[in-house]
N, C-alpha and C positions, 0 to 999 in steps of 0.2 A: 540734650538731644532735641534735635528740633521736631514739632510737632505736623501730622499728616495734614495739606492742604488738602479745601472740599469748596466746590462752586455752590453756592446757595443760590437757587432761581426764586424766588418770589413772584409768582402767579398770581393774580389776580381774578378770582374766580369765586362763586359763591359756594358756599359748603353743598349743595345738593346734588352738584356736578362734577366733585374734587376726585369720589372716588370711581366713577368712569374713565377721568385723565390720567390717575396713578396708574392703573393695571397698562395702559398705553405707554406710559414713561417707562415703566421698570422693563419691558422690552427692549428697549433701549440703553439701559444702562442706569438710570438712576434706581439707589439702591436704599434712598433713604425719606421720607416727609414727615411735614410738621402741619396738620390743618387745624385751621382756622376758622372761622366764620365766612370772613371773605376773601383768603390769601390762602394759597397754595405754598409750603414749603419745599422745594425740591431738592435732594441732593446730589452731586458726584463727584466722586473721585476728581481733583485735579487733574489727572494722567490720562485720566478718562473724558475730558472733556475736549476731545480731539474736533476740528475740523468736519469727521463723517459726522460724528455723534452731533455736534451743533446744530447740521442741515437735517440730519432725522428726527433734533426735535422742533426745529421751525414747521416743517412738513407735518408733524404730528396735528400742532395747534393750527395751520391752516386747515387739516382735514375738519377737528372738531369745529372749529368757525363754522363750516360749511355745514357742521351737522345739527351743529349750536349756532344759529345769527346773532342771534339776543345776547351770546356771551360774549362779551370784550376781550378776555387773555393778555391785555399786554403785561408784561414784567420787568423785571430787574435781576440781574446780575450781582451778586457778592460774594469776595472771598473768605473764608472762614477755616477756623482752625479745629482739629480732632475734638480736644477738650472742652471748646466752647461749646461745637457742637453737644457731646454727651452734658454739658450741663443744660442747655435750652431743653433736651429731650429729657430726663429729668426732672425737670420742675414743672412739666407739663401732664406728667406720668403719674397719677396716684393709685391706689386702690380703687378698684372698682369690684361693685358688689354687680357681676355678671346677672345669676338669677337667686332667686330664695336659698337657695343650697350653693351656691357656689361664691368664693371670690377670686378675684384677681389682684395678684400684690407683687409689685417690685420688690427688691431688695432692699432699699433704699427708703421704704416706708413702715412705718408700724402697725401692725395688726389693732386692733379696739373689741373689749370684751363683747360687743355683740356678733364678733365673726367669732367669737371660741368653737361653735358647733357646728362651723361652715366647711366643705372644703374646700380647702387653701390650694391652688394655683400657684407656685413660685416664678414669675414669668418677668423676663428685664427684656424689654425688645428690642431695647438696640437698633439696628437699622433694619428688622422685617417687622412684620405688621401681626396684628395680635394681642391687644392688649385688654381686650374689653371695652374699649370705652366706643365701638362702633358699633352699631347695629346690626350687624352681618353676623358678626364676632357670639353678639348676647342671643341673635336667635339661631344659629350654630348651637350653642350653646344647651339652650331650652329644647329642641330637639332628640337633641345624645341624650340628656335627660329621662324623656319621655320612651327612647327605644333602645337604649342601652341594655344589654343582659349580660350576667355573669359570663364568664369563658369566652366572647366573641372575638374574634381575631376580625384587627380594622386597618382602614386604608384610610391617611389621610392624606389626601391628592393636593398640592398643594399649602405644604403646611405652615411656611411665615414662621413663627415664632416656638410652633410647636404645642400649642395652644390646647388646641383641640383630640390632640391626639392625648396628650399627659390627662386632658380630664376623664377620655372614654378608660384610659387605666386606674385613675381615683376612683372613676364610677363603676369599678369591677372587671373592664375588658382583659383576656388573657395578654394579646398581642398587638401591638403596633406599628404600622410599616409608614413611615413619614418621607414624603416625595415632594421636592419640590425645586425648581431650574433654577434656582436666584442661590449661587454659594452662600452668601449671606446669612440667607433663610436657614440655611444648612448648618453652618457652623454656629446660628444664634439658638438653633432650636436644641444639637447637642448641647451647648453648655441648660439651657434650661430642662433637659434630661437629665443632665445633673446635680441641678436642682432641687428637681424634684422626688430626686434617688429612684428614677425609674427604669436605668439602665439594661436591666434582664430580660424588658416587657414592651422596650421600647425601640427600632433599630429607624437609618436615616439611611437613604439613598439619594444623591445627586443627579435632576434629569425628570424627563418626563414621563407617558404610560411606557416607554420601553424599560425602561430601571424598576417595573412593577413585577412582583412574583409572578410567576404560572401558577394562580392555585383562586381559591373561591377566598370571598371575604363575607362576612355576615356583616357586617357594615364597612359601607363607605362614608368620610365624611369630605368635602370640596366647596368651602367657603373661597370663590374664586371670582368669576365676572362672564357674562353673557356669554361673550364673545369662547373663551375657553370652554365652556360648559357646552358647548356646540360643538366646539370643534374635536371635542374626546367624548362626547356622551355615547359613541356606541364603543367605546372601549372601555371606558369603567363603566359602564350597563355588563358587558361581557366579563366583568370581574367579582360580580355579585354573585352570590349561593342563591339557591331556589328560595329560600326562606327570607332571605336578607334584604336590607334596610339601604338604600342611599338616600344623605342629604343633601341637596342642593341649597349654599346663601351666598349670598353676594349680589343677589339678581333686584333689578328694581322691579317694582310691580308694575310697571309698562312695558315691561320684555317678556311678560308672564304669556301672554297670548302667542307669543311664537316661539316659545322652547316647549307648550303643551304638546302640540304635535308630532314633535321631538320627541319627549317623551312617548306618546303613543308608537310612534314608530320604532321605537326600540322595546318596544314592550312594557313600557315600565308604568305604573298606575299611580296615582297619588292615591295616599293613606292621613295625611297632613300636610297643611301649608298653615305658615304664621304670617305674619305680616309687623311691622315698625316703622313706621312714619311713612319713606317711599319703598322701603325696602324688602322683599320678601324671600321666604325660606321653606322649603319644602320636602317633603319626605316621602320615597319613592320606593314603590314593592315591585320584581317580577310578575306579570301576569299568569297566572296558573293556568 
C-alpha cells in the first residue's frame, strides 16, 4: 500500500520567530512542524496543498516580512512520505523532564530511575504540538502546578496534544473539557487520553469557544498565541467561576503590554506571571 504524500516547506527563520509563524500556518492548513534553530519545518497534506492554500501562504510570509524586515523567509519545497515523516518526528522527540514533578515521555522512549517518583505524561505528538520541549508548554506547566486543586473542573482551550489537560487530571482535577479547531489536535489528543487511561475525567470537542459548555470552570488553561488570546479573552474571561483561575502562555514578553489592558478590561487581575527566555505565562483571577 502506498504511503500518504506530505509537502515539506523548509523556512528559513531563526528559532525566536518560528513560533509566531506556526500559529499563522496552522490557519491555514499546515498541520504539522519540525523546529530547528534556524529552519522551520512545515507540513501538508499533498491534497492539501492546492493553488488557494499556496497563495495564502505566500501572503502569510509577505505580511510577516513586513512585520519582521530583518527576517529573510525564503524556503524550499520537498516531497515526503508518511513514514519518513513519523521517523524524523521521532528521533527528534525525547523525554523531557517539563518541571521538578513532572515528565513528558513518548512511547517510543524509556523512562530512567530518576523519573520513578515523577508524574509521567504518556504523550506521542504526532502532528499537534505539546510536547514539552517548548517554553510555553513547561510554563503552562509550572502554573497548573502552583493552582491546581483537588475536584476542579478545567477548560483547555486550545489543547494540541492534550498535554495540559491529562496533567491538570494527574495533578488531582475532577474534569476535563479539551477544545480545539485543528482535527488533528483532536484525534492526537484522544488517543493520548488513552494513554494516559483518563477517559472518564477527560472529554474532546471539535471547534472553538462555541463547542464550550454553558457552565463555570474553576480553571482555565490556553497555551495559544497573542493574536487568539485577544480575540476570545472575553469569552473564556466569561467561562471562569468567581473563585477561578485562568492561564494565559504562548505570549512573548513584548505582547505583555497590550493584553494587560485586556485583561483589566475584562476584569480579570494577575495573581502570577513566569517568564522563559522571551516567553511569558500568566495566571489570572476574577476581580472581586
Amino acid at each position: 500500500m502506498k504511503s500518504h504524500k506530505w509537502f515539506d516547506i523548509s523556512i528559513r527563520i531563526d528559532e525566536s520567530y518560528q513560533d509566531l509563524l506556526v500559529g499563522q500556518l496552522t490557519l491555514i492548513g499546515f498541520c504539522g512542524f519540525i523546529q530547528e534553530k534556524t529552519f522551520l519545518g512545515c507540513f501538508v497534506s499533498a491534497n492539501k496543498w492546492t493553488s488557494a492554500v499556496r497563495s495564502k501562504f505566500n501572503a502569510t510570509l509577505e505580511r510577516f516580512k513586513i512585520e519582521f524586515p530583518a527576517v529573510d523567509l525564503s524556503y524550499t519545497v520537498n516531497i515526503v512520505h508518511e513514514e519518513n515523516w513519523n521517523k524524523k518526528w521521532e528521533a527528534q522527540t525525547g523525554i523531557v523532564e517539563a518541571t521538578s514533578k513532572i515528565v513528558i515521555k513518548p512511547s517510543w522512549k524509556k523512562l530512567q530511575k530518576r523519573h520513578n517518583k515523577k508524574i509521567v505524561l504518556h504523550v506521542d505528538p504526532k502532528m499537534s504540538f505539546g510536547t514539552g520541549h517548548h517554553e510555553t508548554t513547561r510554563l503552562s506547566l509550572k502554573l497548573i502546578e502552583q493552582f491546581i486543586e483537588p475536584k476542579m473542573k478545567v477548560l483547555d482551550f486550545g489543547c494540541g496534544t492534550g498535554v495540559l489537560g491529562i496533567a491538570c487530571i494527574k495533578l488531582g482535577a475532577k474534569s476535563v473539557i479539551a477544545v480545539d479547531i485543528d482535527p488533528w489536535a483532536i484525534e492526537n489528543t484522544r488517543e493520548n487520553i488513552r494513554r494516559n487511561s483518563v477517559q472518564n475525567q477527560m472529554k474532546v470537542r471539535l471547534g472553538s469557544v462555541s463547542v464550550i459548555p454553558q457552565l463555570k470552570f474553576d480553571l482555565i488553561v490556553a497555551n495559544i498565541d497573542f493574536r487568539t488570546i485577544s480575540r476570545f479573552i472575553k469569552s473564556i474571561a466569561n467561562r471562569i467561576g468567581r473563585k477561578g483561575i485562568i492561564i494565559f502562555s504562548g505570549i512573548l514578553t513584548t505582547d505583555m503590554p497590550v493584553l494587560l489592558p485586556l485583561f483589566k478590561k475584562n476584569l480579570l487581575v494577575t495573581v502570577k506571571l513566569d517568564k522563559e527566555n522571551e516567553w511569558t505565562a500568566v495566571a489570572l483571577r476574577r476581580e472581586k
